[in-house]
N, C-alpha and C positions, 0 to 999 in steps of 0.2 A: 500624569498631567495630560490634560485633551487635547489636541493638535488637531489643524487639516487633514484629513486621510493623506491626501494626495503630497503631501509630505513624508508622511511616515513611509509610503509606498515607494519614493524617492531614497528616500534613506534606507530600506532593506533591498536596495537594489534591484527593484522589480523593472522600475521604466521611469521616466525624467516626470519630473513635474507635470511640463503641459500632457505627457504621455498617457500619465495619472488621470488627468482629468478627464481623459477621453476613454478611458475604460470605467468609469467610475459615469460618465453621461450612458456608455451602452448599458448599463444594470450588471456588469461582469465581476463587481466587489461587493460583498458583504460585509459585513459586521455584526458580529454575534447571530450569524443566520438573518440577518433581517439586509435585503436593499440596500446597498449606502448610494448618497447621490452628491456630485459636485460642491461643494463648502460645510458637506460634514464634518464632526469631529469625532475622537475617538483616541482613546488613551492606549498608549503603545507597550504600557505594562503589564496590562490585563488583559484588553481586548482580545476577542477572536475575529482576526481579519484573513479573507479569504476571496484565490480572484478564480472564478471560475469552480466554485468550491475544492479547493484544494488550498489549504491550510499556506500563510504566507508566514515564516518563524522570524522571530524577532530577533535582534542583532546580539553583539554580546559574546561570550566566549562560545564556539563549537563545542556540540555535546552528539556525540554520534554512540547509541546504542542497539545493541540485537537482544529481544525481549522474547523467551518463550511463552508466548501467549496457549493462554487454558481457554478452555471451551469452557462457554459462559459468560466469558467479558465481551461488551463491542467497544467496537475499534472506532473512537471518538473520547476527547478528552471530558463530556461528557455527556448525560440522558437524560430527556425528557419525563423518559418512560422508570426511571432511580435502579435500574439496571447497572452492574459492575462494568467497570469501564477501566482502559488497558493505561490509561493517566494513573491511575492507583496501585497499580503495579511498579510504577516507578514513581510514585512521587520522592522519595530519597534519595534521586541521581542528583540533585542538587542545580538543573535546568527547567525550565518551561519546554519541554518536547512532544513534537507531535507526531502522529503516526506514518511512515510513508508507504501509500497502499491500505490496501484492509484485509482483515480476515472476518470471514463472518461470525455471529454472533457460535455458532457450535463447529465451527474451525478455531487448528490447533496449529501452534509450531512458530518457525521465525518468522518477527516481525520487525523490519528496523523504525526507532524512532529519532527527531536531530530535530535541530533547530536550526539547522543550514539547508534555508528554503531552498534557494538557489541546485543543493544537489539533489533534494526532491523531487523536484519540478523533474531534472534530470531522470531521474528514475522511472519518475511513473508518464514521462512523456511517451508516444506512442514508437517514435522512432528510437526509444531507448534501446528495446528489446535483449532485456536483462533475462535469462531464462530463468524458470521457478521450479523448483524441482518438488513435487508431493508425492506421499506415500499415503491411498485409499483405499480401505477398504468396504466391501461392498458385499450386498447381497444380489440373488439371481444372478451373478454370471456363470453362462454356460458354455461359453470360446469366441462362437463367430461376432458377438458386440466389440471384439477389441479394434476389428482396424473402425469400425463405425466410429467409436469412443474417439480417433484421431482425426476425424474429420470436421472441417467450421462449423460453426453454428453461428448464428443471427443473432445479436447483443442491442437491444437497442438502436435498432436499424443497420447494422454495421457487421458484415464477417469477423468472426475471429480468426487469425492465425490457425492454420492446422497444429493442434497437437501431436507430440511423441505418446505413446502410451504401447506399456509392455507389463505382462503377466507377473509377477514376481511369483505369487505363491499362490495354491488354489488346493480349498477344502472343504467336507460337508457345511461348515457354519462361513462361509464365505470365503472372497478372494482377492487378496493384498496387489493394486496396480500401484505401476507408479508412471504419473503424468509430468509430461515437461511441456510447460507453459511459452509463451513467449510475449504473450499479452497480458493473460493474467485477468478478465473484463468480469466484470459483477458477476457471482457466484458461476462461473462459466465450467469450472468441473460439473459441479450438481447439476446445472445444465443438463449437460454433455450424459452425464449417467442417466435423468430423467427420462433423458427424449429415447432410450433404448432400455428403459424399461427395470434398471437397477437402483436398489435403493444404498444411498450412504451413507455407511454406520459411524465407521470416521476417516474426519479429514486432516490431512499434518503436512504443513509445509517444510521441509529439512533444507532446505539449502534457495539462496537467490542469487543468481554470477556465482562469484570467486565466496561468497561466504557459505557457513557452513552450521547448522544447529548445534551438530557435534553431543557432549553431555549435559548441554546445562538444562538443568532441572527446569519441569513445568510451572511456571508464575514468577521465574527469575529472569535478570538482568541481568549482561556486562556491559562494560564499553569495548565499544571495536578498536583492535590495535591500528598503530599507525602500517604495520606492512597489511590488513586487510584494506584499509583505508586507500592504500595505493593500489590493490590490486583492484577494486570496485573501481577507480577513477580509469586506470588502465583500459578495463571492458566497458565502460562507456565511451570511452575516446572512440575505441574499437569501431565499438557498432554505430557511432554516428559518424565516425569516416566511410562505410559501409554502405550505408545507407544515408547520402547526401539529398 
């Protein structure tokens, strides 16, 4: 049924009404990708609504899952372009869930999805700093790029976090890093390997905070238990008392 945005946005606990309306005059809300503006409407069972493009999940039972994402899906529920999409991999969790974060279209590994906007926003806020833990592998390294590979780069106008990054394994066909994240900003490993001259074969994220990939098979789902549930809520607490 179609409603005022600025209701529905009230009701998934984003910000009050009048609050609504005032994010919704600066152009900060979409709808299905398109502008919404002050006495729109928009069905709250289908819709794609999003403030700041980042996915706003609709109310309803919590659905918290960790998805081993394959190389080849992008991370949107769905595409323009009729590209595999990481929605199809769980359409049988028996929720509407969205992505939190992205992996790129030929990155691998965890990905959590929920439909409790509220701890997304948490997530992927910038003061979150939830660490990411990946395992890459690459061509042309020859030693001295690793402490380079830890240093910021420039993201859309903006430093990244310095990276950790440490050698695991090195051989004629390439050599397995693994990078710890703390931002995490649009394709910022490939980055980071580009700018010193390394290509990457592949990319796998195995762990974000307290969660962990572990065995589950590549293009499957579970649900997160409730003691991972508490340890993810714990190192948020964490790091925004930290960082006030």
């Amino acid at each position: 049924m179609a409603e005022r945005i600025q209701k529905i946005l009230s009701r998934r606990g984003v910000a009050s009404r009048r609050q609504a309306e005032a994010l919704l005059a600066s152009g900060r809300v979409t709808v299905n990708g398109q502008v919404a503006k002050v006495g729109d409407v928009a069905d709250d069972s289908c819709d794609e609504i999003a403030l700041d493009g980042r996915i706003i999940a609709a109310g309803g039972p919590k659905c918290y899952l960790m998805l081993h994402k394959p190389a080849g899906y992008v991370t949107t529920l769905s595409d323009e372009k009729g590209r595999r999409t990481v929605a199809q991999l769980v359409a049988d969790c028996g929720q509407r869930v969205y992505p939190v974060g992205r992996l790129d279209l030929n990155s691998e590994g965890l990905l959590l999805m929920t439909n409790d906007g509220a701890l997304a926003n948490r997530l992927m806020h910038p003061r979150g700093g939830i660490e990411k833990r990946y395992f890459v592998t690459v061509r042309g390294f020859q030693g001295p790029e690793l402490a380079a590979l830890a240093k910021p780069i420039e993201i859309d106008g903006r430093l990244t976090h310095p990276a950790r990054v440490r050698l695991l394994r090195s051989q004629a066909d390439g050599a397995l890093l693994e990078f710890i994240l703390f931002d995490g900003r649009n394709r910022q490993i490939r980055r980071l390997c580009e700018r010193e001259g390394l290509t990457v074969l592949r990319l796998v994220r195995v762990q974000e905070g307290p969660l962990s990939l572990g065995s589950l098979p590549r293009g499957a789902w579970r649900p997160l238990s409730e003691k991972e549930l508490q340890a993810l809520e714990q190192a948020l607490n964490w790091k925004f008392l930290q960082d006030p």
